[in-house]
C-alpha positions as CSV (number, residue, x, y, z in Angstrom):
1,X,0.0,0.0,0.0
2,X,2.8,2.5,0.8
3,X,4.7,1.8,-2.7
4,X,1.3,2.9,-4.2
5,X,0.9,5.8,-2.2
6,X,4.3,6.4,-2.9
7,X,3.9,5.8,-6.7
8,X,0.4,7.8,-6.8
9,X,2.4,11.2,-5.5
10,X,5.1,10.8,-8.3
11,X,2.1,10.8,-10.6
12,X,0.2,13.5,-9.2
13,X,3.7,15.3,-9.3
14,X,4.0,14.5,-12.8
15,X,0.9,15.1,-13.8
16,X,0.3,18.7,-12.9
17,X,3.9,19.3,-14.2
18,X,3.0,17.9,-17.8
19,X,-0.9,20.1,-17.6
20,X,1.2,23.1,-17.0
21,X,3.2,22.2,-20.2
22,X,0.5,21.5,-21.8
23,X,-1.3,24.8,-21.1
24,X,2.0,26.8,-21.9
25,X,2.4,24.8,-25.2
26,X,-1.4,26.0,-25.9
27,X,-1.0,30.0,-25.0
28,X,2.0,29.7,-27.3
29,X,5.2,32.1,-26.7
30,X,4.8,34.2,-23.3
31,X,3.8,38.0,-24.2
32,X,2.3,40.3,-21.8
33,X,-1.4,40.4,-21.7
34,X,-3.2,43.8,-21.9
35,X,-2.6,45.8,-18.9
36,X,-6.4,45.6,-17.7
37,X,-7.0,42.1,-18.4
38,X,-3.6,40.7,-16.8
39,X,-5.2,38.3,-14.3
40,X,-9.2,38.0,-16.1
41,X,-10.0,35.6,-18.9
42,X,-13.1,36.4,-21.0
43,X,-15.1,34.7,-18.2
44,X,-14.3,37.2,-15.3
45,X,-11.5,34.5,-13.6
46,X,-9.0,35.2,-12.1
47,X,-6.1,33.8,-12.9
48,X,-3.7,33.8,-9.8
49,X,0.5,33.6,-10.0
50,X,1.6,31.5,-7.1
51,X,4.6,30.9,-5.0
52,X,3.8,28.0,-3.6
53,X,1.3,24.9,-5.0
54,X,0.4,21.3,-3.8
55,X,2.7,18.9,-4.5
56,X,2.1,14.9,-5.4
57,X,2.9,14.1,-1.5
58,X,-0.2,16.8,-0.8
59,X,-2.5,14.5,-2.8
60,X,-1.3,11.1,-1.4
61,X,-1.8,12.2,1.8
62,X,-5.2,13.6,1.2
63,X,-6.8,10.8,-1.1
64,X,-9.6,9.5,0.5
65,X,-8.4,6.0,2.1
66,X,-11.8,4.2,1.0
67,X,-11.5,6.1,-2.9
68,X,-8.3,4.7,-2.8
69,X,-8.6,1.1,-1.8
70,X,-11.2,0.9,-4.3
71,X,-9.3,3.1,-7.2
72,X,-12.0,5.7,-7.1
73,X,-10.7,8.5,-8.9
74,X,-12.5,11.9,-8.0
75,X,-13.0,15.7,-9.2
76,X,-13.2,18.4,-7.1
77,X,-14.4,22.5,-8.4
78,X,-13.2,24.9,-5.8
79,X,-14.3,28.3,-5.4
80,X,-11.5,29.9,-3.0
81,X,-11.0,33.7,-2.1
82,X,-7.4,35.0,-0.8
83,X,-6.8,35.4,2.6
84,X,-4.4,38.1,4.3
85,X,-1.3,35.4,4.2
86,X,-1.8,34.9,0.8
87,X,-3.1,31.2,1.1
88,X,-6.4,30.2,0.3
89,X,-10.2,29.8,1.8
90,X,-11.9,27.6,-0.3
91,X,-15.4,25.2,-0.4
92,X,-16.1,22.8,-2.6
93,X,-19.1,23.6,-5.3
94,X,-18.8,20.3,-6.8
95,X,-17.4,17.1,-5.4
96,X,-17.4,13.8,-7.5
97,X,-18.6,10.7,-6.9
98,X,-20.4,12.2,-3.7
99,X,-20.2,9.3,-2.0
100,X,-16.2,9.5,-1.0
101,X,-14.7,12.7,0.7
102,X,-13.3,13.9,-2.2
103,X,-14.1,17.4,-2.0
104,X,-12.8,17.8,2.4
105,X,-9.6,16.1,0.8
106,X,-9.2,19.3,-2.0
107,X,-10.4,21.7,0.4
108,X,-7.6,20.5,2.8
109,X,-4.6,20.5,-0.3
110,X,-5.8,24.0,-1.3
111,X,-4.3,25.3,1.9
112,X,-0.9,24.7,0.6
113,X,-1.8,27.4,-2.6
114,X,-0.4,30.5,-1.9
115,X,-0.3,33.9,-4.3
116,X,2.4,36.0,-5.5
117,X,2.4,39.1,-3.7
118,X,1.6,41.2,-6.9
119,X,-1.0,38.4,-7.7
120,X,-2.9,39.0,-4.3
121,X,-2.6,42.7,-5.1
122,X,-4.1,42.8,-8.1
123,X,-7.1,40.2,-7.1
124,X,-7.9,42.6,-4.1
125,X,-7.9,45.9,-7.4
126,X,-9.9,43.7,-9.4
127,X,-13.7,44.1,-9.0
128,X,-16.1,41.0,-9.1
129,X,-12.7,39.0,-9.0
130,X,-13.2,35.3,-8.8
131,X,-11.2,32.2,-8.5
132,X,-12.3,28.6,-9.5
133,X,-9.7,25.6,-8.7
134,X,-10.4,22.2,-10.2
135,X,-8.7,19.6,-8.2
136,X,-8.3,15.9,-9.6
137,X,-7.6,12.7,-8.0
138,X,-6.5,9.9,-9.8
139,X,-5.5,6.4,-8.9
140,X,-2.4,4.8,-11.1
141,X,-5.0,2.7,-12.5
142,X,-7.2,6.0,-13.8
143,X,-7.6,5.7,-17.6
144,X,-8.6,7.4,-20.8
145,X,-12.9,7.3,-19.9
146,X,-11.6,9.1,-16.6
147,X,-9.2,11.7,-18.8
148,X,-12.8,12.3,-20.6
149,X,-14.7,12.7,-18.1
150,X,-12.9,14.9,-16.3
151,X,-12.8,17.2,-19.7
152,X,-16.1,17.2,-19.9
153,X,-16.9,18.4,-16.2
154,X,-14.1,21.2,-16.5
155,X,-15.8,22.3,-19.8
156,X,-19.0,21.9,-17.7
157,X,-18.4,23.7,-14.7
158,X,-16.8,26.7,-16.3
159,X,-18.1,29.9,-14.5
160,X,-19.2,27.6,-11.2
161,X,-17.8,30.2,-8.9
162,X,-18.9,33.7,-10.6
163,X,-21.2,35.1,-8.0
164,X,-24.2,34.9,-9.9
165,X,-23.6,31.5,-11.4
166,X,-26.7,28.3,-10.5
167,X,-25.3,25.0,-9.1
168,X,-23.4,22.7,-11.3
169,X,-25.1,19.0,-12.3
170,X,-22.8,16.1,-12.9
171,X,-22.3,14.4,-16.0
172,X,-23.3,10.8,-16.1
173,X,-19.5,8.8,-16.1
């Protein structure tokens, strides 16, 4: 059990290191944004530097123990606002499958998210500011139908957190 724990943090690690590749490789060469859309996408996110994020060890030791004896992946939406420090206060908005703690385990990792000072600065200028986190578990055994899935909820829950959005439904798996 602790080789698999072990071997599910290297993922996780590996993971988020290849998405943030993968986004890069998708915005193409870096070039500065306009200066009153730096941190807001055409939805109203915000879209936060950090200096710190979780790590693969932050997601092995929050996995849900039952999720993970059973290789229950999970997916997580987060709607967090900055605190003082920098870190986060978030809640989940939607938590999938419901019937594992997926969504205590993401609220519990977010705490190790912390903004960039300038970051924090300019959510606390921005009005209407928002910030949306998704959060993904997956087992070593997680496959392709999960990769999709988990698309199709992030393409789904776009916008969960703007103030005046309605609750988000889950797609049938």
């Amino acid at each position: 059990m602790r080789a698999l724990v072990l071997m599910l943090a290297v993922f996780c690690t590996a993971a988020a290191t290849a998405d943030a590749q993968t986004r890069q490789a998708r915005r193409g060469p870096e070039r500065a944004p306009p200066a009153q859309s730096a941190e807001l996408p055409d939805d109203g996110r915000f879209q936060p530097e950090w200096d710190r994020r979780p790590v693969g060890g932050d997601f092995a030791r929050h996995y849900p123990a039952d999720a993970l004896d059973r290789a229950v992946p999970g997916l997580v939406q987060l709607c967090c606002v900055p605190l003082e420090d920098r870190t986060l206060e978030c809640r989940s908005a939607f938590s999938w499958p419901a019937d594992y703690p997926f969504d205590r385990a993401a609220e519990a990792i977010a705490r190790r998210f912390r903004m960039t000072p300038e970051s924090y600065a300019a959510f606390r200028a921005t009005p209407d500011a928002w910030l949306q986190i998704p959060i993904s578990f997956r087992h070593i055994s997680t496959g392709a139908d999960f990769d999709a899935f988990a698309d199709e909820v992030r393409t789904r829950s776009q916008g969960l957190c703007r103030p005046d959005a309605a609750p988000a439904e889950a797609p049938a798996p």
